[in-house]
C-alpha positions in Angstrom: 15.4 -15.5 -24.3 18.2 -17.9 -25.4 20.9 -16.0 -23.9 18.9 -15.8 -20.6 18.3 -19.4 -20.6 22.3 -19.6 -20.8 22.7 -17.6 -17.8 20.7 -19.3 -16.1 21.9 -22.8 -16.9 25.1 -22.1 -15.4 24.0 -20.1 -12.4 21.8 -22.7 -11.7 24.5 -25.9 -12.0 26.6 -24.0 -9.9 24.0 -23.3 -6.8 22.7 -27.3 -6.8 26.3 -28.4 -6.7 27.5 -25.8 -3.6 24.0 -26.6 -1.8 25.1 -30.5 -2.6 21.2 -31.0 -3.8 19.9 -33.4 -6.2 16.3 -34.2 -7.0 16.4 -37.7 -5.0 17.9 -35.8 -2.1 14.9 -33.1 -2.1 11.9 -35.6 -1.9 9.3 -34.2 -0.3 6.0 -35.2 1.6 2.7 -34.5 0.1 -0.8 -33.3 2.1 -3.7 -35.0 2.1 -5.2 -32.8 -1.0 -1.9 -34.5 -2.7 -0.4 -31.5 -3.0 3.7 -31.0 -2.4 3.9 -29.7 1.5 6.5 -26.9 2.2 6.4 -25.8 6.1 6.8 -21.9 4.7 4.0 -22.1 2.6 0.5 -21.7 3.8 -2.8 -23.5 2.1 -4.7 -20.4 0.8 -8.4 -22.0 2.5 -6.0 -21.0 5.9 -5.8 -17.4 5.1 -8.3 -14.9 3.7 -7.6 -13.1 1.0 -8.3 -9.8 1.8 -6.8 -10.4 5.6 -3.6 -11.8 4.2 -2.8 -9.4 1.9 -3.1 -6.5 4.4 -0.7 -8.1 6.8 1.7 -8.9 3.6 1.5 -5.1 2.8 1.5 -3.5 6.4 5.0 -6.1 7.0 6.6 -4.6 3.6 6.4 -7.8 1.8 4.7 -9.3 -1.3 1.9 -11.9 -1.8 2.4 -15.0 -4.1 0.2 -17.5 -5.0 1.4 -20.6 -5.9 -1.3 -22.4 -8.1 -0.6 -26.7 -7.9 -2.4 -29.6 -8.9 -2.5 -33.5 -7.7 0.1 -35.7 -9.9 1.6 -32.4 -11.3 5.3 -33.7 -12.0 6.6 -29.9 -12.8 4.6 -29.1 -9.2 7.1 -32.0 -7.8 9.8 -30.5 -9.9 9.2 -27.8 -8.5 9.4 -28.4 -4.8 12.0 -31.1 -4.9 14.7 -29.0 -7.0 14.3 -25.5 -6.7 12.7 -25.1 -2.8 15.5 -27.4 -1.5 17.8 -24.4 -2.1 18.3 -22.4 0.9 19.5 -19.4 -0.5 16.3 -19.5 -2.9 14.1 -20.7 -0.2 15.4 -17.5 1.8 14.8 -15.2 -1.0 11.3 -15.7 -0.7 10.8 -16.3 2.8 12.6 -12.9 3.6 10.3 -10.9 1.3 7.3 -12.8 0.2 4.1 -14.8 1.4 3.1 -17.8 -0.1 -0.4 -18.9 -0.8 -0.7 -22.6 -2.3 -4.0 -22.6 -4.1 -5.4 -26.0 -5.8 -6.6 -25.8 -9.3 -9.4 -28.1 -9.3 -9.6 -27.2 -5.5 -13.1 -27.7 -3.7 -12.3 -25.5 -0.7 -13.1 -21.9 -0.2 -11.2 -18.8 -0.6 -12.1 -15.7 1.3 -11.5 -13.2 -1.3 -13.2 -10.5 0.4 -15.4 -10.0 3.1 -18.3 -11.7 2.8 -17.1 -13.1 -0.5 -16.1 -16.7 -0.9 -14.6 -18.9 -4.4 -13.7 -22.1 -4.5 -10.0 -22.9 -5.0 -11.1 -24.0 -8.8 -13.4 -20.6 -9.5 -10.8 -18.5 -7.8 -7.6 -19.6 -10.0 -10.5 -19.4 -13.3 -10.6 -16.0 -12.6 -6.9 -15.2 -12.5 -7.1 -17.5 -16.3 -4.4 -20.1 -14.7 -4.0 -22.9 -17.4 -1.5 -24.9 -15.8 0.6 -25.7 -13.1 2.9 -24.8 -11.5 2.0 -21.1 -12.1 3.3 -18.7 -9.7 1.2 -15.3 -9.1 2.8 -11.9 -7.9 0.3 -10.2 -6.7 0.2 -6.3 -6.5 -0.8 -4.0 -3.1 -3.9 -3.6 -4.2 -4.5 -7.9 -4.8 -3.8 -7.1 -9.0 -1.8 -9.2 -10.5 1.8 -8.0 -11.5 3.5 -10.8 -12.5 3.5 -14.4 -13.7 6.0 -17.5 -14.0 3.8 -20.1 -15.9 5.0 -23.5 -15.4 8.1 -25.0 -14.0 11.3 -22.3 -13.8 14.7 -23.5 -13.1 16.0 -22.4 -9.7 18.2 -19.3 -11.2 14.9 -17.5 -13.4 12.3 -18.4 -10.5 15.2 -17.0 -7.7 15.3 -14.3 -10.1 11.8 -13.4 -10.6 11.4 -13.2 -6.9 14.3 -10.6 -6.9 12.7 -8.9 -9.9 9.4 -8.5 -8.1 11.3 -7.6 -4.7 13.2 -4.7 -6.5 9.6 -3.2 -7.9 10.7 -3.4 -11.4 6.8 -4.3 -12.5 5.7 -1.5 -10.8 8.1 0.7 -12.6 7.1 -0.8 -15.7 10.2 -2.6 -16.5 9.9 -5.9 -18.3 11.9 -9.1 -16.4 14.0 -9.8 -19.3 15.8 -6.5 -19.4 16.2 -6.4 -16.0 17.8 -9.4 -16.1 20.4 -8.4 -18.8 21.0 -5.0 -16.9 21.0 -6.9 -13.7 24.1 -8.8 -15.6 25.4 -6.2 -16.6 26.0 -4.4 -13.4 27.1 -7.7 -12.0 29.9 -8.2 -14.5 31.3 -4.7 -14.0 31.7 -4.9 -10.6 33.1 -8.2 -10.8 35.6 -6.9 -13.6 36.5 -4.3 -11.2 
């Protein structure tokens, strides 16, 4: 994991300083539930479950849920460093829909028809522990993938990719499809 975290520190210096980004320069407003608002990212008491993930499916793209909390700094961390980079901000918009759900949420989740959780019962049952924690979530509304916790832009731009590219569905792990990924990256660059 070391040598992924290497990578990644250098990817990642290199994209804040061409986007000209800093975490001053990325504040961003809260909602009245105190969590971080992003205009591309949809509260999940909005959107039924079982509705939004058809749409996600029949349009060719993936569901994410994006489990916050109020006073979460990593949450701010979060959105104030790594969603004020376009091209990482594009990478999800392009291919993914993006649920915010509130851990200790009150509000209710359509999770079904006729089935509702509140925002706290529903991330329970998904045995989300902290926040951030972002959720991949399958065709079928399974789970298929997890980033617990804050991710620097270059492994959370990455993990979006990996999901993108169906590697879980294929059974590959992320970090050797980051390494091969590399790999393939280096060669044609050597070429």
């Amino acid at each position: 994991m070391h040598s992924i975290m290497r990578i990644a520190a250098g990817w990642a210096l290199a994209v804040v300083f061409a986007a000209g980004t800093s975490a001053a320069a990325g504040a961003v407003e809260l909602k009245a539930n105190g969590l971080h608002h992003q205009p591309w990212i949809t509260d999940i008491s909005l959107a039924p479950l079982h509705g939004t993930l058809a749409q996600v499916n029949k349009a060719g793209k993936h569901l994410v849920l994006l489990v916050e909390q109020k006073g979460c700094e990593f949450c701010k961390q979060l959105h104030e460093e790594n969603f004020t980079i376009p091209e990482l901000v594009r990478t999800i918009t392009d291919d993914f829909k993006v649920l915010q759900v509130d851990m200790w949420g009150k509000d209710m989740v359509a999770v079904a028809p006729g089935e509702k959780l509140s925002q706290r019962a529903f991330t329970e049952s998904f045995g989300v522990t902290n926040t951030p924690t972002t959720l991949f979530l399958g065709p079928g509304g399974k789970e298929i993938f997890r980033l617990p916790g804050y991710i620097g832009p270059f492994i959370y731009k990455s993990a979006f990719e990996y999901v993108a590219d169906g590697a879980p569905q294929r059974q590959i792990k992320f970090v050797p499809w980051l390494k091969e990924r590399r790999r393939k990256r280096q060669a044609q660059e050597a070429k």
